[in-house]
DSSP file (Angstrom, degrees, kcal/mol; ACC not computed):
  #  RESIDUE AA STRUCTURE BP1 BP2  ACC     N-H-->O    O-->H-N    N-H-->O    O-->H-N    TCO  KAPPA ALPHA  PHI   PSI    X-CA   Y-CA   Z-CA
    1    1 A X              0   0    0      0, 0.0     2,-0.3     0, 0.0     0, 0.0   0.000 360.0 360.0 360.0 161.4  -64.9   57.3 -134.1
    2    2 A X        -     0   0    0      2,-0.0     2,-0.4     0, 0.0     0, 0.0  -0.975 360.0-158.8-146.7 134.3  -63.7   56.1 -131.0
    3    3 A X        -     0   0    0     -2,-0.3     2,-0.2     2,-0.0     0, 0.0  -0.941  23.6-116.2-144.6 151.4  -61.8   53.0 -130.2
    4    4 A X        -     0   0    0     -2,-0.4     2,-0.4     2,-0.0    -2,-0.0  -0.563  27.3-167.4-127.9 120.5  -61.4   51.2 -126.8
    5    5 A X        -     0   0    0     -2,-0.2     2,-1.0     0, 0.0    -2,-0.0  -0.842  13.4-144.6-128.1 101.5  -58.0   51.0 -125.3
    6    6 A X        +     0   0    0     -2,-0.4    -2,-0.0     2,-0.0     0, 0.0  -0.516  23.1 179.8 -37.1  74.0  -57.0   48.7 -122.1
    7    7 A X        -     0   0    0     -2,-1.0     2,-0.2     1,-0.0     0, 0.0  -0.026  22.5-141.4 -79.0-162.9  -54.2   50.6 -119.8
    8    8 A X        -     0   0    0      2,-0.0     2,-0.2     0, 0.0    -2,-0.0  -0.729  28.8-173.9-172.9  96.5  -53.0   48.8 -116.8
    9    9 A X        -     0   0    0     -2,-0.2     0, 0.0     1,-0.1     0, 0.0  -0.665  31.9 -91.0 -79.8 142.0  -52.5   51.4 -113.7
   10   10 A X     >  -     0   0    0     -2,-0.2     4,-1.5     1,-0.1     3,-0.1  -0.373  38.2-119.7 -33.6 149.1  -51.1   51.4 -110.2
   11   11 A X  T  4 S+     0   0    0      1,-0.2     4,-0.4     2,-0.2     5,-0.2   0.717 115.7  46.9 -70.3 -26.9  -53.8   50.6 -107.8
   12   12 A X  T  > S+     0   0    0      2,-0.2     4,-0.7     3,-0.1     3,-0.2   0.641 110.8  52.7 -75.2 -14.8  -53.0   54.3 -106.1
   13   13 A X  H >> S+     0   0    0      2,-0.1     4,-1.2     1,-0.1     3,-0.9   0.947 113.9  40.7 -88.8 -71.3  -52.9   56.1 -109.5
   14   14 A X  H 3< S+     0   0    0     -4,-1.5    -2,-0.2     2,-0.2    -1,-0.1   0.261 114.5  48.0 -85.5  15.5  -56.0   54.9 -110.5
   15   15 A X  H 34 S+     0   0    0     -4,-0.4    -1,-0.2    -3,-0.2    -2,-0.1   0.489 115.9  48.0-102.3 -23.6  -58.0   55.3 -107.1
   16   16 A X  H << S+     0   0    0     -3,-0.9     4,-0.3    -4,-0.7    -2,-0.2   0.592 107.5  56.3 -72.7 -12.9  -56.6   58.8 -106.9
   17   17 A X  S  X>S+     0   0    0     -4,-1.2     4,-1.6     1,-0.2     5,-0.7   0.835 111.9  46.5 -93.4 -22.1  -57.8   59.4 -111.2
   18   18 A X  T  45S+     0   0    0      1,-0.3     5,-0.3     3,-0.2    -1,-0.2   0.267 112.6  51.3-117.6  16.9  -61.6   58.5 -110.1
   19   19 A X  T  45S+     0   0    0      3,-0.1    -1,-0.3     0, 0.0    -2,-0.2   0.427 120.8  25.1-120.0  10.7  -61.3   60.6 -107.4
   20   20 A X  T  45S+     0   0    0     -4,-0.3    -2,-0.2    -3,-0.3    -3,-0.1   0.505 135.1  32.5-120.7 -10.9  -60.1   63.8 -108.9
   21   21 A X  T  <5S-     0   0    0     -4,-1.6    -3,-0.2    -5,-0.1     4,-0.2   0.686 107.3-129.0-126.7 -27.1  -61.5   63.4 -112.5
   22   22 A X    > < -     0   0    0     -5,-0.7     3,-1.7     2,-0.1    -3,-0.1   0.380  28.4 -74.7 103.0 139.0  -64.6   61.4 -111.5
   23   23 A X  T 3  S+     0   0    0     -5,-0.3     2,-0.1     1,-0.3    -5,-0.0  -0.301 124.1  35.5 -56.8 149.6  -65.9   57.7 -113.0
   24   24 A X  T 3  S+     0   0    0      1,-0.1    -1,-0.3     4,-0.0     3,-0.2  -0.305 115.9  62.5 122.3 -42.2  -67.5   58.2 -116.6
   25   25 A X  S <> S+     0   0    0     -3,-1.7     4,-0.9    -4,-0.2    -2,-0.2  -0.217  72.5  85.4-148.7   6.8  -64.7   61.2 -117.4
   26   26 A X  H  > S+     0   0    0      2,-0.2     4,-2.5     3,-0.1    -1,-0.2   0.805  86.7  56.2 -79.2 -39.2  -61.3   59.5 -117.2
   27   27 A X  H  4 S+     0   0    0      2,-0.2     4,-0.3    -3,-0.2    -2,-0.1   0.637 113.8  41.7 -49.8 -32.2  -61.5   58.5 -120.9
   28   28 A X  H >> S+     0   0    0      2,-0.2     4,-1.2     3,-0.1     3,-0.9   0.946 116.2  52.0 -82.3 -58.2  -62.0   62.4 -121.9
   29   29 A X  H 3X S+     0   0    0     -4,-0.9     4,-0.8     1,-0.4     5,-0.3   0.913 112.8  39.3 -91.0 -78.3  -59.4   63.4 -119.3
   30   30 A X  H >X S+     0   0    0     -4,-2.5     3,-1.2     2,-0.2     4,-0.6   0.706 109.4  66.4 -53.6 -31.3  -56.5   60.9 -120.6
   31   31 A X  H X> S+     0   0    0     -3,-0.9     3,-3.2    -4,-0.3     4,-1.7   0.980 107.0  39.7 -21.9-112.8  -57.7   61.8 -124.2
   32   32 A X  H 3< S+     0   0    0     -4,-1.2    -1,-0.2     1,-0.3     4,-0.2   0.272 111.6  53.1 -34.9  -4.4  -56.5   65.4 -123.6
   33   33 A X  H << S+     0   0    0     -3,-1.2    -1,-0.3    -4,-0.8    -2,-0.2   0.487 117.7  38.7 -88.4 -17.2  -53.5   64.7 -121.8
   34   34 A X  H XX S+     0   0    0     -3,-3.2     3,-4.6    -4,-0.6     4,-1.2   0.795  98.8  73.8-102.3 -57.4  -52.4   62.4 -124.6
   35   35 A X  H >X S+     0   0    0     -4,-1.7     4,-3.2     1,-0.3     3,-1.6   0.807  92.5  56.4 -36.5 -41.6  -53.6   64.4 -128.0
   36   36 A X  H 34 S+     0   0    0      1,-0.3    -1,-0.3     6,-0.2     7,-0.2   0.869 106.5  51.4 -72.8  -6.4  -50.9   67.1 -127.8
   37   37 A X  H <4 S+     0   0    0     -3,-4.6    -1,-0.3     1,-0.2    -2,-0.2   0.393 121.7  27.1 -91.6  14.8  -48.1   64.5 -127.9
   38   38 A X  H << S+     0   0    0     -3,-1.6     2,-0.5    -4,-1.2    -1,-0.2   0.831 108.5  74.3-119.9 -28.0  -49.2   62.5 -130.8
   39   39 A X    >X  -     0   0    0     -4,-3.2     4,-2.4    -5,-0.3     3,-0.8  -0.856  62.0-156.4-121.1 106.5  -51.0   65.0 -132.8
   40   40 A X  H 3> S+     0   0    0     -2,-0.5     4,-1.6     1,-0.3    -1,-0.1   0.701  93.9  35.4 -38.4 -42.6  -49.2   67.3 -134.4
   41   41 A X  H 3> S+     0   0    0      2,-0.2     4,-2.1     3,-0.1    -1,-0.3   0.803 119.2  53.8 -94.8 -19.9  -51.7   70.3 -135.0
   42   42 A X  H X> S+     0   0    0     -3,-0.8     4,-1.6     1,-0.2     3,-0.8   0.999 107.3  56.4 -61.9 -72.3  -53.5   69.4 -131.0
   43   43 A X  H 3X S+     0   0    0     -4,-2.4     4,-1.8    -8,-0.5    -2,-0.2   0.865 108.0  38.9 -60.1 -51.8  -49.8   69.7 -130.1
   44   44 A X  H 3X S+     0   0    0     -4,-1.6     4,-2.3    -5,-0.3    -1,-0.3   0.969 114.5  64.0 -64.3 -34.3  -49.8   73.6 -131.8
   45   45 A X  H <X S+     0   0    0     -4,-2.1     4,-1.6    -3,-0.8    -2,-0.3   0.975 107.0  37.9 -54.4 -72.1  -53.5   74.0 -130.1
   46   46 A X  H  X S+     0   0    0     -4,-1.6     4,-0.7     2,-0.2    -1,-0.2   0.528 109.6  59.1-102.9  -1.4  -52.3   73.7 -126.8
   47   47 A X  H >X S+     0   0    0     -4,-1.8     4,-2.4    -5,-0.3     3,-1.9   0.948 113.9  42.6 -58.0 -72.6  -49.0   75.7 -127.2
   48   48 A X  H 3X S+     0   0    0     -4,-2.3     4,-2.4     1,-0.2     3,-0.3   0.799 114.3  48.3 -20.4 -61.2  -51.1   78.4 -128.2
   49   49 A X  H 3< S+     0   0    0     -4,-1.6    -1,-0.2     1,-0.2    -2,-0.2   0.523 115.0  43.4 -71.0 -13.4  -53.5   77.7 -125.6
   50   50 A X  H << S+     0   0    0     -3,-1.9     3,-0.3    -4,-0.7     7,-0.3   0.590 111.6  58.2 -90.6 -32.2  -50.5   77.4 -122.6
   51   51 A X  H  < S+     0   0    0     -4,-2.4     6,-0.3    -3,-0.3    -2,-0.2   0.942 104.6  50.3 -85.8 -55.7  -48.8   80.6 -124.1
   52   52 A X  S  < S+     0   0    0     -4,-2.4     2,-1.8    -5,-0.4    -1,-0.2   0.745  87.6  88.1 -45.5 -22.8  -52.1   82.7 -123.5
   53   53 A X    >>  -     0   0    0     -3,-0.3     4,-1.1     1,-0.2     3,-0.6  -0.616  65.8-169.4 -87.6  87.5  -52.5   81.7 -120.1
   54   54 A X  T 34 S+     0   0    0     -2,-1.8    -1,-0.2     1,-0.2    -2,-0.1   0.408  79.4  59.7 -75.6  13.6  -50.3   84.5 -118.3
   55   55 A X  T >> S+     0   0    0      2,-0.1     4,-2.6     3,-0.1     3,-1.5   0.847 114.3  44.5 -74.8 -42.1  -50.0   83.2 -114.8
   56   56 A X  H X> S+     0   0    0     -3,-0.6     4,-1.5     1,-0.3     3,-1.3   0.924 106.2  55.6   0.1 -94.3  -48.4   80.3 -116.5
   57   57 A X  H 3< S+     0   0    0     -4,-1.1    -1,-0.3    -7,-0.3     4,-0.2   0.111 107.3  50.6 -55.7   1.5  -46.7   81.9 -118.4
   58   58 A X  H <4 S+     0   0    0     -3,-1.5     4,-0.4    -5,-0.2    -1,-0.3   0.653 107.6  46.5 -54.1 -70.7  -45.3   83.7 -115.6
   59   59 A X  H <X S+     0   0    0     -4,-2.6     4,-2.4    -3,-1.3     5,-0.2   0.814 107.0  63.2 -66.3 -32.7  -44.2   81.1 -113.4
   60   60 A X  H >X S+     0   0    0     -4,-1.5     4,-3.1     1,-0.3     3,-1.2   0.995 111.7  38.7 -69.6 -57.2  -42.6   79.3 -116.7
   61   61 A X  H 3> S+     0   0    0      1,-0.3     4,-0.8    -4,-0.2    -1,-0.3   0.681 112.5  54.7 -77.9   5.1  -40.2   82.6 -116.9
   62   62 A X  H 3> S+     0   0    0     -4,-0.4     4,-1.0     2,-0.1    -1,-0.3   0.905 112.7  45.1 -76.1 -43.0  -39.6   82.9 -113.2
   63   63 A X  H <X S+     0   0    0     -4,-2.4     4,-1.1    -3,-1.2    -2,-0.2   0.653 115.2  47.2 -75.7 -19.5  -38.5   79.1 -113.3
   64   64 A X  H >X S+     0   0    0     -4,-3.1     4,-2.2    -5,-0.2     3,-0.5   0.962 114.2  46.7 -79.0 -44.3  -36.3   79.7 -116.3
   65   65 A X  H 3X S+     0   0    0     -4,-0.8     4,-0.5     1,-0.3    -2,-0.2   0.551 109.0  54.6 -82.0 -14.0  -34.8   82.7 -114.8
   66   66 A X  H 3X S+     0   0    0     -4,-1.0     4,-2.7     2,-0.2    -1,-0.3   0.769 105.5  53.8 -89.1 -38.2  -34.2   81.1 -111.6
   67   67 A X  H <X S+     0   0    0     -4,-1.1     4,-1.2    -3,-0.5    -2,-0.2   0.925 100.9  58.6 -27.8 -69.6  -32.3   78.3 -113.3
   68   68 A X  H  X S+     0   0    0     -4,-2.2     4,-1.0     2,-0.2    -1,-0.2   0.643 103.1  51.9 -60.6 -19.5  -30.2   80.5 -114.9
   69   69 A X  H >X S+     0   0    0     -4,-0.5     4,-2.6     2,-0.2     3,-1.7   0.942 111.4  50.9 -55.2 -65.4  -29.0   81.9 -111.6
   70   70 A X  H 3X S+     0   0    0     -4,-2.7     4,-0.9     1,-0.3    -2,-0.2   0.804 110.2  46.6 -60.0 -32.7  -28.4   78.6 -110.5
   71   71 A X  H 3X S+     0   0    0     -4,-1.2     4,-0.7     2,-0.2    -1,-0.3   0.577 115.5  41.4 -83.9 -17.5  -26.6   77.8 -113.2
   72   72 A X  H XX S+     0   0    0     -3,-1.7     3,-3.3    -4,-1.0     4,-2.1   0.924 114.2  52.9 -82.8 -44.8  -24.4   80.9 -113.3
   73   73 A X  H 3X S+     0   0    0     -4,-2.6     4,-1.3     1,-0.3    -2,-0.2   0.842 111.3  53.0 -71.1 -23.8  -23.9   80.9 -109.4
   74   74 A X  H 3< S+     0   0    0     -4,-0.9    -1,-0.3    -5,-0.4    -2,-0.2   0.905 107.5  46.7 -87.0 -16.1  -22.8   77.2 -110.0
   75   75 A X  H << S+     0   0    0     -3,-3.3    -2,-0.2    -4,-0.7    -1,-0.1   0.884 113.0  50.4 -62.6 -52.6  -20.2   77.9 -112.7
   76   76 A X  H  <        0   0    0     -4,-2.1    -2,-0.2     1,-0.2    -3,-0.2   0.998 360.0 360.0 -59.3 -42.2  -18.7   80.8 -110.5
   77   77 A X     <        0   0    0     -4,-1.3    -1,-0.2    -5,-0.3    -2,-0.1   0.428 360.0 360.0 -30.5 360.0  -18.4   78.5 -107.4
């Protein structure tokens, strides 16, 4: 079942969402950005599904590892 939910957007957010996700398909779109933070077991679905993706998963541990660099080179300083 499906139940009908009002947001209230910037006019630039929401002339930019119907032109990258397309009228008809915003409802699906926010729907899948939302489910892993509410729903516990969507939330383990899309870990799973973000840890399989290895370019991702790539970039994640360049960004971590680049942190930590920053973070030592800012302790020695």
């Amino acid at each position: 079942m499906h139940r009908k939910l009002t947001i209230t957007l910037d006019e630039a957010v929401y002339e930019a969402l119907h032109r990258k996700v397309g009228r008809g398909r915003i409802s699906q779109f926010v729907e899948e950005l939302v489910r892993p933070h509410v729903l516990p077991e969507a939330m383990d679905a899309a870990y799973r599904e973000m840890a399989a993706d290895a370019a991702r998963e790539r970039e994640a541990l360049e960004w971590s590892e680049a942190t930590g660099r920053d973070a030592a080179h800012d302790e020695a300083g």
